[in-house]
C-alpha atoms as an extended CHARMM CRD file, in Angstrom:
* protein
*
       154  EXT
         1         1  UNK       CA             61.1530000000       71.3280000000       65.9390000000  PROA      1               0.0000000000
         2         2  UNK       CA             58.2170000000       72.9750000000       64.3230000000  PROA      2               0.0000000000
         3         3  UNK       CA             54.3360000000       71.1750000000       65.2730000000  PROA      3               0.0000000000
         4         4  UNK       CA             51.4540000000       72.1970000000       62.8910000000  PROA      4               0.0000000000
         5         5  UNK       CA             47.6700000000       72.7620000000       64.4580000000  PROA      5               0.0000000000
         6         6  UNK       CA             44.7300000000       74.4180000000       62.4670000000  PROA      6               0.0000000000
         7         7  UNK       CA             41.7120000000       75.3180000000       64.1000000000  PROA      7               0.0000000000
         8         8  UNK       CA             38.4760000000       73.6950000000       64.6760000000  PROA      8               0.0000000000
         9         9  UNK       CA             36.2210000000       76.3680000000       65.0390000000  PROA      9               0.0000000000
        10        10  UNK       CA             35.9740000000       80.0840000000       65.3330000000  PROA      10              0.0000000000
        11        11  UNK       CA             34.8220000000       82.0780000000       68.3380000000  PROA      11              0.0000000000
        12        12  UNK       CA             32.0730000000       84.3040000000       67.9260000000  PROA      12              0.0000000000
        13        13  UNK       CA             31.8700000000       87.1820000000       70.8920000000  PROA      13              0.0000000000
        14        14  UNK       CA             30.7830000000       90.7390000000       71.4760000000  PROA      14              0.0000000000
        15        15  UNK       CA             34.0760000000       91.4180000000       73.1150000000  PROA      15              0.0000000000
        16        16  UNK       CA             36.2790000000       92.5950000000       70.2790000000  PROA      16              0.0000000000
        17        17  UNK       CA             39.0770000000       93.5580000000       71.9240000000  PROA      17              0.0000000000
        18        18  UNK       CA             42.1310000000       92.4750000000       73.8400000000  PROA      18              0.0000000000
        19        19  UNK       CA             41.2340000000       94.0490000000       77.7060000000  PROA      19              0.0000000000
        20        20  UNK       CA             41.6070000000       92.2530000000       80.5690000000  PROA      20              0.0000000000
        21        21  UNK       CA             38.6220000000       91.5790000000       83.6020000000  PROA      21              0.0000000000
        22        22  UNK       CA             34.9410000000       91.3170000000       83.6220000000  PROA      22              0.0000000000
        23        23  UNK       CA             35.0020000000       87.8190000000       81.6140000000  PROA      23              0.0000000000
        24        24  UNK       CA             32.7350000000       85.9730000000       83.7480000000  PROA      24              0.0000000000
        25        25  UNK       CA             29.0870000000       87.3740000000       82.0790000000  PROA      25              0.0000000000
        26        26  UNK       CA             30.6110000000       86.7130000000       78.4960000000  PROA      26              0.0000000000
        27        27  UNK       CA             28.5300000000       84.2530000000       76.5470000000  PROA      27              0.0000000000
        28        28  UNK       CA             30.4980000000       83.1250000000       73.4100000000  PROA      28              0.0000000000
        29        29  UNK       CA             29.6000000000       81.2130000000       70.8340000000  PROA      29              0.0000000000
        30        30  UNK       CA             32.3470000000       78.1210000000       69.6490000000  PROA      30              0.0000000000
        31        31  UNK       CA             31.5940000000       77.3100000000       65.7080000000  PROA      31              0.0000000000
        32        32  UNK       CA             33.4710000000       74.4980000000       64.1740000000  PROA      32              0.0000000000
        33        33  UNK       CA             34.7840000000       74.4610000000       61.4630000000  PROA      33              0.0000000000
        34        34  UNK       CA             32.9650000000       73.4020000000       57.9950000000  PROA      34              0.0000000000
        35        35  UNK       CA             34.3340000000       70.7820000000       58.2330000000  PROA      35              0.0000000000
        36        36  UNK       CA             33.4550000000       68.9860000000       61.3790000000  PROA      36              0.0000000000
        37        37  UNK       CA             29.7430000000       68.0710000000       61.9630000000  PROA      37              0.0000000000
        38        38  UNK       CA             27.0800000000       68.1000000000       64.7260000000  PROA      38              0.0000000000
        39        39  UNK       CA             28.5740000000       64.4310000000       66.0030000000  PROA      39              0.0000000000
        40        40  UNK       CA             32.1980000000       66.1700000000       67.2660000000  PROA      40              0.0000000000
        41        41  UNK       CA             29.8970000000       67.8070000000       70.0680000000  PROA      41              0.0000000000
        42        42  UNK       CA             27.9890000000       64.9280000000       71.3370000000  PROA      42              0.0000000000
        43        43  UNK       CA             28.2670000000       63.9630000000       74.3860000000  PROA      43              0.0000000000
        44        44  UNK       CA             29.3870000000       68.0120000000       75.6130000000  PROA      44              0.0000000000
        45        45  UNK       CA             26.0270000000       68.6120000000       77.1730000000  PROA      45              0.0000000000
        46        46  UNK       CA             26.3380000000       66.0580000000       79.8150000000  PROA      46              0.0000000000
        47        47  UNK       CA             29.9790000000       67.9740000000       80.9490000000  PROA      47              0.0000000000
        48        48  UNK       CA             29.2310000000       71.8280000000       83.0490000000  PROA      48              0.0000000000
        49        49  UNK       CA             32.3570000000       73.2320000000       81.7360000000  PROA      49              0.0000000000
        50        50  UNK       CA             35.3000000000       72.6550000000       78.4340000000  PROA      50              0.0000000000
        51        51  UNK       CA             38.9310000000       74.0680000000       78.2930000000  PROA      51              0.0000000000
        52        52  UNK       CA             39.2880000000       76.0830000000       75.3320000000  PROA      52              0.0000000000
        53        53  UNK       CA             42.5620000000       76.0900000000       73.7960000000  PROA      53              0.0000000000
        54        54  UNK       CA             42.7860000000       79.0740000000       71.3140000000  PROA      54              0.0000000000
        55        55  UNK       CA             45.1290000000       81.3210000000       69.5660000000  PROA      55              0.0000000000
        56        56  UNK       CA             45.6070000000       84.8290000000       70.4100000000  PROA      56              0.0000000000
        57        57  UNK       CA             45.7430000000       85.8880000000       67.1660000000  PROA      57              0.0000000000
        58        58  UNK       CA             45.6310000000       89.9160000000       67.8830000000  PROA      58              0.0000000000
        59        59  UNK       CA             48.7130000000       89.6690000000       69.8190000000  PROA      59              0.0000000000
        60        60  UNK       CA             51.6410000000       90.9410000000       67.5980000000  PROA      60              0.0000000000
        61        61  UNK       CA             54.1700000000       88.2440000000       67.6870000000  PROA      61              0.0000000000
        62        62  UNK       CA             56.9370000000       91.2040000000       67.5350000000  PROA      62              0.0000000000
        63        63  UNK       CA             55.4430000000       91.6490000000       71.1020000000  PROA      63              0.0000000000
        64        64  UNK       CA             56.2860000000       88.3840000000       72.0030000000  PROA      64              0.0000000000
        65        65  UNK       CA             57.7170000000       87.8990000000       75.5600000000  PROA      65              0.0000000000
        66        66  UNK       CA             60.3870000000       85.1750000000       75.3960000000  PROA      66              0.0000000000
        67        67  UNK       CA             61.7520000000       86.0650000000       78.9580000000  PROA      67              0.0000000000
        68        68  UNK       CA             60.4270000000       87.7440000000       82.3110000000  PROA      68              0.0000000000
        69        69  UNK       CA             58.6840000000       90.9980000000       82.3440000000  PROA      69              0.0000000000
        70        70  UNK       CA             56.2160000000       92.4240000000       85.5900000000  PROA      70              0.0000000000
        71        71  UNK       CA             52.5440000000       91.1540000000       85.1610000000  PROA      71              0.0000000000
        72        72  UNK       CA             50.2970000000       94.0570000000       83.1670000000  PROA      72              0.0000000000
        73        73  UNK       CA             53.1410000000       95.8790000000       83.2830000000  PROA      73              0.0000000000
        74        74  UNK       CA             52.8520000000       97.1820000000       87.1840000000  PROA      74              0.0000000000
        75        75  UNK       CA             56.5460000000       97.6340000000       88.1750000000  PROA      75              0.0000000000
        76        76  UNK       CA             54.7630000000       96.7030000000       91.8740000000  PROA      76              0.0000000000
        77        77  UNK       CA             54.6670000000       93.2370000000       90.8700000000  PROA      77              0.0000000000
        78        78  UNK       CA             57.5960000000       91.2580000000       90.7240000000  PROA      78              0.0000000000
        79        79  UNK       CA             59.6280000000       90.2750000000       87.5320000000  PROA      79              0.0000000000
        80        80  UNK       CA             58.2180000000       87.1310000000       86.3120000000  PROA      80              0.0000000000
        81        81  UNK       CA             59.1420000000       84.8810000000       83.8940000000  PROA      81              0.0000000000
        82        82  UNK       CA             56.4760000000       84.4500000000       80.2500000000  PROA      82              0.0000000000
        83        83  UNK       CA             56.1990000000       80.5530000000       81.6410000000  PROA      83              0.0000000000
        84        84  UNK       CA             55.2730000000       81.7180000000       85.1140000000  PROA      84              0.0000000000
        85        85  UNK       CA             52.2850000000       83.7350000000       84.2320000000  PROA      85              0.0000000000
        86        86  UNK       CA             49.1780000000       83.7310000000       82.1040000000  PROA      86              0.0000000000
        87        87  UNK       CA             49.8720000000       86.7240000000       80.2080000000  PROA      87              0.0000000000
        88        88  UNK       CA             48.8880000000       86.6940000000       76.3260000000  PROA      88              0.0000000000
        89        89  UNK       CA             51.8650000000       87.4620000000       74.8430000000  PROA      89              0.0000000000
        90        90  UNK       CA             53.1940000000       83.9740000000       75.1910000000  PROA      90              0.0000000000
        91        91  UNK       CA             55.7540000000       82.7140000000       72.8060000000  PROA      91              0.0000000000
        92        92  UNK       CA             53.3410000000       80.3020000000       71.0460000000  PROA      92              0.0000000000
        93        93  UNK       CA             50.4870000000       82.8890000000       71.2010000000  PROA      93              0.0000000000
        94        94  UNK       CA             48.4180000000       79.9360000000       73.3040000000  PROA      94              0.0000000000
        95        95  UNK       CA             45.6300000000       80.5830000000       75.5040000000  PROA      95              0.0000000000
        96        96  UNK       CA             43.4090000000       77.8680000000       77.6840000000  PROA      96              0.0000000000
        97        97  UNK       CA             40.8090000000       79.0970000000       80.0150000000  PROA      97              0.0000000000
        98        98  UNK       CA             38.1640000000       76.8020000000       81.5840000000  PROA      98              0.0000000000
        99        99  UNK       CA             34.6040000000       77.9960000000       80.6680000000  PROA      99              0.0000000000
       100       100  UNK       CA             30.7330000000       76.9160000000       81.5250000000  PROA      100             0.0000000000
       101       101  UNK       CA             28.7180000000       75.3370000000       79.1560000000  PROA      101             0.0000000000
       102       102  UNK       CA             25.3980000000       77.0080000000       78.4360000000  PROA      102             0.0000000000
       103       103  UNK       CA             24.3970000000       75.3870000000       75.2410000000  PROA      103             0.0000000000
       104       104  UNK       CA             24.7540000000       72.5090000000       72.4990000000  PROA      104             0.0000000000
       105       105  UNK       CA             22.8920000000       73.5050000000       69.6700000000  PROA      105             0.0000000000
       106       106  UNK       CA             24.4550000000       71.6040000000       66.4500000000  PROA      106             0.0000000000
       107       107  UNK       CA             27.7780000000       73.0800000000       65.7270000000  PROA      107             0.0000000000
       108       108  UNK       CA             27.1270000000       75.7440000000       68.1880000000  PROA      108             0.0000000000
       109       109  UNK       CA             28.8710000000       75.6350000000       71.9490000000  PROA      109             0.0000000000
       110       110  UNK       CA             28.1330000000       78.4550000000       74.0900000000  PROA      110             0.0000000000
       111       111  UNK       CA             29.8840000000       79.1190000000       76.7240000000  PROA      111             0.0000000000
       112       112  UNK       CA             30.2180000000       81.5140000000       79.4500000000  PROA      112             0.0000000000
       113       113  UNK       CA             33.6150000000       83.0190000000       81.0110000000  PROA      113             0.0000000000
       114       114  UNK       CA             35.7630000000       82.6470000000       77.8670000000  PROA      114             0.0000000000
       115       115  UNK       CA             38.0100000000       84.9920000000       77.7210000000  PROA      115             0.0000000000
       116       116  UNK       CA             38.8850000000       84.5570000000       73.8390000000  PROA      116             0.0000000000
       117       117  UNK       CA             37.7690000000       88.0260000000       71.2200000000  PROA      117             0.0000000000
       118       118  UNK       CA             35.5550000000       87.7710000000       68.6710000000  PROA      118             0.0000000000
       119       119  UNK       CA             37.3450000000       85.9100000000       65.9050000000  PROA      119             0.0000000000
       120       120  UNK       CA             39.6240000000       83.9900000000       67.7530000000  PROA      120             0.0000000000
       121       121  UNK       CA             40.3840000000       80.4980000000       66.1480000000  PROA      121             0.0000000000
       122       122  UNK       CA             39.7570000000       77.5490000000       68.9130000000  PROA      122             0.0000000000
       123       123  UNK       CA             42.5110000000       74.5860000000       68.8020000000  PROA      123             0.0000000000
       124       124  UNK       CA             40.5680000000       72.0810000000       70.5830000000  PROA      124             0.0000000000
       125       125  UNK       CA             37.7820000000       71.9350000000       73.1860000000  PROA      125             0.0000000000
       126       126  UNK       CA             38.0170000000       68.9280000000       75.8060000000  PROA      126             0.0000000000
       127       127  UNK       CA             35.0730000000       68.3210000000       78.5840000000  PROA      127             0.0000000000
       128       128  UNK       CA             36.2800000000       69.3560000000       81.9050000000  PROA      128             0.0000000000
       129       129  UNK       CA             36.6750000000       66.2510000000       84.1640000000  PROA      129             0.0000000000
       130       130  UNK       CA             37.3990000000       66.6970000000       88.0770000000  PROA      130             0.0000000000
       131       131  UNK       CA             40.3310000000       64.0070000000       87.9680000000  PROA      131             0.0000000000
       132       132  UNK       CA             42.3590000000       66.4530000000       85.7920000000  PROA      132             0.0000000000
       133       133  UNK       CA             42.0770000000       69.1680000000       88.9580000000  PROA      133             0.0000000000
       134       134  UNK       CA             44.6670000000       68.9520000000       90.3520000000  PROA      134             0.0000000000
       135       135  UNK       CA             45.5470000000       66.3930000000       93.1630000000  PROA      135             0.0000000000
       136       136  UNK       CA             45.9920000000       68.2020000000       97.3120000000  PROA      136             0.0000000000
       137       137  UNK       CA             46.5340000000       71.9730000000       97.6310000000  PROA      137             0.0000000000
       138       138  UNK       CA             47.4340000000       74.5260000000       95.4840000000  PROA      138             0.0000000000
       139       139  UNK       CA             49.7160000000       77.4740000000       95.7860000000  PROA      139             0.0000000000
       140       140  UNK       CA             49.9650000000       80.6500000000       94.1770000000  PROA      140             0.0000000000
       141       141  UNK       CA             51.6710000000       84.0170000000       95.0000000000  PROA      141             0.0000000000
       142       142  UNK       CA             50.1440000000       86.7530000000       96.3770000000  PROA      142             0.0000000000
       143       143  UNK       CA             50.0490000000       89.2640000000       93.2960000000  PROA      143             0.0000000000
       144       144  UNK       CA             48.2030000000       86.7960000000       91.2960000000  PROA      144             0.0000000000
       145       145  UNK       CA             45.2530000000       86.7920000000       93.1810000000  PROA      145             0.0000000000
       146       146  UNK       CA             45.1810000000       90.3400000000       92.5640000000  PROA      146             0.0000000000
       147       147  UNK       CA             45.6010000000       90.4230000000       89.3380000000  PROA      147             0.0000000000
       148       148  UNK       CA             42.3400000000       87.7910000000       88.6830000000  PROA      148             0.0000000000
       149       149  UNK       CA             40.3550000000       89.4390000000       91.2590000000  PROA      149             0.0000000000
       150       150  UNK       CA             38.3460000000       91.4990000000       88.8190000000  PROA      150             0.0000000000
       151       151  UNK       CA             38.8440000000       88.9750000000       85.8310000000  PROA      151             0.0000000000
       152       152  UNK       CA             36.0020000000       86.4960000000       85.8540000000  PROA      152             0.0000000000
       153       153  UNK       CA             33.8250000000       88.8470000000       87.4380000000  PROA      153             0.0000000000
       154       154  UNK       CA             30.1620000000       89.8800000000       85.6850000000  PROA      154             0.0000000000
């Protein structure tokens, strides 16, 4: 089966390249696309935060993990499998990452914590409602929280 997206907007950021950490001080700016207007962002304001679904369109798809390999490449971590991590080179090239709205302003969503390059085309934006947290406790291994501790971090 083969689905068909194009994006709605381009990221504009002063990271330009593909390094991991220290997202959480990034302000990035969301442009749509010519041809959406003002009126697809109404409403945003009134929301603190959006998931960003974008392409990671640096990643080489030759690179393309389509079974388990250890997370940033540390052989201390365990073998993983592409579908239990967030690691960008996904088979579909995909990322989402939850991000703080700091501005509305026309066609123009800025947004903190996005970890997306400069250039990256955005696949949709959706408001960030609590009843899509998930419902009771979480659970995630160990070497995970390692791995994020420096990511969102100023």
């Amino acid at each position: 089966m083969r689905a068909e997206v194009s994006a709605i907007a381009t990221v504009r950021s002063p990271r330009k390249d593909l390094t991991d950490d220290f997202w959480g001080a990034v302000d990035a700016q969301i442009v749509l696309a010519d041809r959406f207007d003002e009126a697809a962002f109404y409403g945003l304001s009134d929301f603190s935060h959006v998931e960003v679904l974008f392409l990671m369109h640096q990643v080489d798809p030759a690179k393309v993990e389509k079974g388990a390999r250890h997370p940033r490449e540390r052989p201390d971590w365990p073998l993983v499998g592409i579908f239990g991590q967030r690691g960008k080179a996904r088979p579909n090239r995909i990322g989402l990452t939850r991000a703080t709205i700091v501005s509305v302003d026309g066609r123009v969503l800025t947004v903190r914590g996005l970890d997306a390059i400069d250039g990256t085309p955005v696949l949709d934006v959706k408001p960030w409602m609590d009843e899509f947290a998930p419902i009771g406790a979480t659970r995630q291994p160990a070497w995970v929280t390692e791995l994020m501790r420096d990511y969102f971090k100023d």
